[in-house]
TORKOL-4160 file (C-alpha; in steps of 0.2 Angstrom, whole numbers, padded with zeros to 4 digits, m for minus):
166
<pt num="1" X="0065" Y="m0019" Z="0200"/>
<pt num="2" X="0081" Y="m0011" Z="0209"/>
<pt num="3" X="0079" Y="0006" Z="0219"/>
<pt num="4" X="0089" Y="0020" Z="0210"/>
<pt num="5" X="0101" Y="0035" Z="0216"/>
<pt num="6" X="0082" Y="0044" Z="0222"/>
<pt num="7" X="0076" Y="0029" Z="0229"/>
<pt num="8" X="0062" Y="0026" Z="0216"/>
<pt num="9" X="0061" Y="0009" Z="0209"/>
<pt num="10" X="0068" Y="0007" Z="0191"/>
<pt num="11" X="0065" Y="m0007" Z="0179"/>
<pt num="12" X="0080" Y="m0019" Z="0180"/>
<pt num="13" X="0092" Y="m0022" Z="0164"/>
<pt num="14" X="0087" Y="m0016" Z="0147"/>
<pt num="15" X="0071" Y="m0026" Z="0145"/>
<pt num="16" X="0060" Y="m0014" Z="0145"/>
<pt num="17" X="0070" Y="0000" Z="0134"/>
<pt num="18" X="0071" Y="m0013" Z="0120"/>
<pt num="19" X="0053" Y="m0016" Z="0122"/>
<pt num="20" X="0049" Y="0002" Z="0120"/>
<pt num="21" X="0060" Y="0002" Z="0104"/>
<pt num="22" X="0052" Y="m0013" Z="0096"/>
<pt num="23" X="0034" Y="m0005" Z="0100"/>
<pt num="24" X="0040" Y="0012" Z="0092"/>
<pt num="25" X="0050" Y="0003" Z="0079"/>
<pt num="26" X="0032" Y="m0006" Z="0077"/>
<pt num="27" X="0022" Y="0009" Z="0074"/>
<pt num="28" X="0034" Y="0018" Z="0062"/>
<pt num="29" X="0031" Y="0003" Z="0051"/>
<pt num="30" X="0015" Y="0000" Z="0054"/>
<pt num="31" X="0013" Y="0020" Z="0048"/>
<pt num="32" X="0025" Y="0019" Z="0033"/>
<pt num="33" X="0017" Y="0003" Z="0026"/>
<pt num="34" X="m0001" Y="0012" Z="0028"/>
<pt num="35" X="0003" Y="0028" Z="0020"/>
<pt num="36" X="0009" Y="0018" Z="0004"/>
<pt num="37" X="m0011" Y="0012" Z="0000"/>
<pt num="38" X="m0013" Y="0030" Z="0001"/>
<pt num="39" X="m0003" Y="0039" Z="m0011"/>
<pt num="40" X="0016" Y="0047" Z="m0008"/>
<pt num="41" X="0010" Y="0062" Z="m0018"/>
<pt num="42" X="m0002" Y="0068" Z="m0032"/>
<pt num="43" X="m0006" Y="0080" Z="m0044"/>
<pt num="44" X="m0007" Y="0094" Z="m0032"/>
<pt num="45" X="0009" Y="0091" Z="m0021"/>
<pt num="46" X="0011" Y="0078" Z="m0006"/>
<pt num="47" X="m0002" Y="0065" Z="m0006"/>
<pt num="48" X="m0010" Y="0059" Z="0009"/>
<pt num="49" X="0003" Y="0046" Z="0012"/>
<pt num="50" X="0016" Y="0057" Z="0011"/>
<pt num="51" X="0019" Y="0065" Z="0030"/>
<pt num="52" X="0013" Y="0048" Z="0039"/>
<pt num="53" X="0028" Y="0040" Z="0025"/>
<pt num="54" X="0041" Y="0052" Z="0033"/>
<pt num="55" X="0033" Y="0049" Z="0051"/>
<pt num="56" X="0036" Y="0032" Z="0050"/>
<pt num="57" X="0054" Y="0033" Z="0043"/>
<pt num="58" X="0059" Y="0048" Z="0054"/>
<pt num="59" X="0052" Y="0036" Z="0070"/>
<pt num="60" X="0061" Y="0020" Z="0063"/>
<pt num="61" X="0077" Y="0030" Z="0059"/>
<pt num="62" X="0078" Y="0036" Z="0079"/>
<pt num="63" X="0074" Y="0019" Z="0084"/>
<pt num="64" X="0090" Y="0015" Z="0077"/>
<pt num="65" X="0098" Y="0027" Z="0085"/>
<pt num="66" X="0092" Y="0025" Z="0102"/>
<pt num="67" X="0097" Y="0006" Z="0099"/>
<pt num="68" X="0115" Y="0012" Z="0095"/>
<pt num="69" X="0115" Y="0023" Z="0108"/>
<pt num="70" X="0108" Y="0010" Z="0121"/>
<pt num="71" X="0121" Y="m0001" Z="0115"/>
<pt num="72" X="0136" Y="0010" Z="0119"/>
<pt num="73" X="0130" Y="0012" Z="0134"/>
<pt num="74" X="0138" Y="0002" Z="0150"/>
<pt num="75" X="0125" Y="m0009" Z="0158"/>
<pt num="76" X="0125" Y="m0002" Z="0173"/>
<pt num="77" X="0121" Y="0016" Z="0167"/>
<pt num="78" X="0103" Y="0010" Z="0162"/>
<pt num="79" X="0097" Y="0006" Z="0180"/>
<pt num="80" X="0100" Y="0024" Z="0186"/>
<pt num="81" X="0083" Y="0029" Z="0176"/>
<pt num="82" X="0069" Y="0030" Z="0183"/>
<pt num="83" X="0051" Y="0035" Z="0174"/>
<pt num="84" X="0043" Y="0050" Z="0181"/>
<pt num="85" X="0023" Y="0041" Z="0179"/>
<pt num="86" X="0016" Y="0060" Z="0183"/>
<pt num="87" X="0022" Y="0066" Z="0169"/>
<pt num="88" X="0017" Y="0053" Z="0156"/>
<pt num="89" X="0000" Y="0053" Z="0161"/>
<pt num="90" X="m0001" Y="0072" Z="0161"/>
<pt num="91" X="0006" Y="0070" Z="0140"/>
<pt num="92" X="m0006" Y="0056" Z="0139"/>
<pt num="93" X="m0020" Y="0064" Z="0146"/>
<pt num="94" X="m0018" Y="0081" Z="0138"/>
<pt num="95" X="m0017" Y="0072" Z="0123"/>
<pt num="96" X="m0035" Y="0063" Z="0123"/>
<pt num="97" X="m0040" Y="0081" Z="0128"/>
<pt num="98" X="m0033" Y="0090" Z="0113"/>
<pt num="99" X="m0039" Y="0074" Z="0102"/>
<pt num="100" X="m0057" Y="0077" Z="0110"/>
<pt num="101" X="m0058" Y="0096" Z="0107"/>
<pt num="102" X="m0048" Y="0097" Z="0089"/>
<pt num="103" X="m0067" Y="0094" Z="0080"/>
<pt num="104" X="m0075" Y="0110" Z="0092"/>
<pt num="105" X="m0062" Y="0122" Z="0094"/>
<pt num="106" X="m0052" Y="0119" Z="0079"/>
<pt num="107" X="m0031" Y="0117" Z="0076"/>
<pt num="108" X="m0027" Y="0132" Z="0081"/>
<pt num="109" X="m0033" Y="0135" Z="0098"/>
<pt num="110" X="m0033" Y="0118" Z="0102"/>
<pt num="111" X="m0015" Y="0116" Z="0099"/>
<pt num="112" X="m0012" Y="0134" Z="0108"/>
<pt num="113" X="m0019" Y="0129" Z="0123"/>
<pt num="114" X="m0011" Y="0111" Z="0124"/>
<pt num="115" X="0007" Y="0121" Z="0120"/>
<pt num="116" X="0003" Y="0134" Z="0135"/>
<pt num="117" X="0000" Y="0119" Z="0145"/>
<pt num="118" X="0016" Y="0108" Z="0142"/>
<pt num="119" X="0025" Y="0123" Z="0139"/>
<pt num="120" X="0019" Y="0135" Z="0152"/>
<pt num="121" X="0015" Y="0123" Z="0169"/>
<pt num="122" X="0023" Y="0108" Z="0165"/>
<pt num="123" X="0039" Y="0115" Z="0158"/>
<pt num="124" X="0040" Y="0131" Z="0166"/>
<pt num="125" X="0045" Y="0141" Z="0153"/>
<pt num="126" X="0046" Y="0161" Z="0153"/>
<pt num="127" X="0026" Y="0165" Z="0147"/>
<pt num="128" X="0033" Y="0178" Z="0135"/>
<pt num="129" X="0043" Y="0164" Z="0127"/>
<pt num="130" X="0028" Y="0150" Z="0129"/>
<pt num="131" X="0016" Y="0161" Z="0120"/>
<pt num="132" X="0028" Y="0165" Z="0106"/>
<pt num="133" X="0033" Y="0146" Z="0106"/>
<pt num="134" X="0013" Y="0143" Z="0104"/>
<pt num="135" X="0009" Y="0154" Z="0091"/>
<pt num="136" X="0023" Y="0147" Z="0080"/>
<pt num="137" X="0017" Y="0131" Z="0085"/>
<pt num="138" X="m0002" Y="0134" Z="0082"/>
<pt num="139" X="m0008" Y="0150" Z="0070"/>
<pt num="140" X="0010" Y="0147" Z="0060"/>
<pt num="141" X="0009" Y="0129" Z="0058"/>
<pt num="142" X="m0010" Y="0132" Z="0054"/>
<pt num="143" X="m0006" Y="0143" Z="0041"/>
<pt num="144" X="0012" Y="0134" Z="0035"/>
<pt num="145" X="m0002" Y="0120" Z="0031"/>
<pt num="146" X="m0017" Y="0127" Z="0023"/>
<pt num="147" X="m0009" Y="0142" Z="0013"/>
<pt num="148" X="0007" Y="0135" Z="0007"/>
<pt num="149" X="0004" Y="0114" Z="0006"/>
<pt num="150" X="m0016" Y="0116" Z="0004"/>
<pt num="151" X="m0018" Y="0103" Z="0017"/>
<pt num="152" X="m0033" Y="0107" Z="0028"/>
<pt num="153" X="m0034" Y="0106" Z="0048"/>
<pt num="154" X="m0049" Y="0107" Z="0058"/>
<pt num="155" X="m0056" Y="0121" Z="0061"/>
<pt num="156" X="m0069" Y="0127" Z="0076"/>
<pt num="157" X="m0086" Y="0122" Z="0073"/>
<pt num="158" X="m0092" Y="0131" Z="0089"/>
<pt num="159" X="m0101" Y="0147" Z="0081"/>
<pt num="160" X="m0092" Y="0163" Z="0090"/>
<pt num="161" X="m0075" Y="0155" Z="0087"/>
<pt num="162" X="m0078" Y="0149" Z="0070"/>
<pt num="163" X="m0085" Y="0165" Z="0064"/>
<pt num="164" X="m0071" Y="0175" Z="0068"/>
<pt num="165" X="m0061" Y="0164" Z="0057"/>
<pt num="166" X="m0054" Y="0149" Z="0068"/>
């Protein structure tokens, strides 16, 4: 461990960045390999291998662009980062939430309030602009999904929120 520019310790070398790669290199092929017994389309349109298939690509793909990246990159550069552990476990956390209350509260809501979170408090952004960024991010993608690919999200199973529709 070395002490960076703010005084935090860093990991030293590049170790632990090529680690990282090879576990997200990892899990873009694990994902790509799984979506293939699933079926890359169907009858209807995309199958239900077909968005973990581009997942795994897309992730593989930046994998191999952070590699290149890393690579160009003098070897002293790498020690000045540091990790900033708060803010992963608030991603991680807020993710376990929003994984726990997709079956009760359904996609859209679920996804609206863990947008307002990242984007309103962690992020800081301007709440006109967080909300707008939500509602794309939720109702829209909600809709984008189940109207125009057919592919159905969760919806709330809690009874005032799933009568009036989500």
């Amino acid at each position: 461990m070395s002490n960076d520019a703010t005084g935090r310790q860093s990991p030293a070398g590049r170790w632990p960045i090529l680690i990282g790669q090879a576990v997200i290199a990892l899990v873009g092929l694990y994902a790509l390999l799984g979506s293939l017994g699933l079926g890359l389309w169907s009858d209807l349109g995309p199958g239900a291998g077909f968005f973990p298939a581009v997942l795994g690509i897309f992730l593989m793909v930046l994998v191999v662009l952070w590699f290149l990246q890393e690579r160009a990159r003098p070897t002293g550069e790498a020690a000045g980062e540091s990790f900033d552990r708060a803010q992963i476990a608030a991603v991680i956390l807020s993710m376990v939430i929003l994984a726990a209350a997709l079956p009760f509260l359904g996609f859209q809501l679920s996804v609206f309030a863990f947008l307002m979170y990242h984007l309103g408090f962690r992020a800081r952004i301007k709440w006109v602009r967080a909300v707008v960024i939500s509602l794309c991010g939720s109702v829209g993608v909600f809709y984008l999904f189940t109207t125009v690919l057919h592919i159905s999200l969760p919806v709330a199973t809690v009874p005032p929120l799933s009568m009036i529709g989500l």
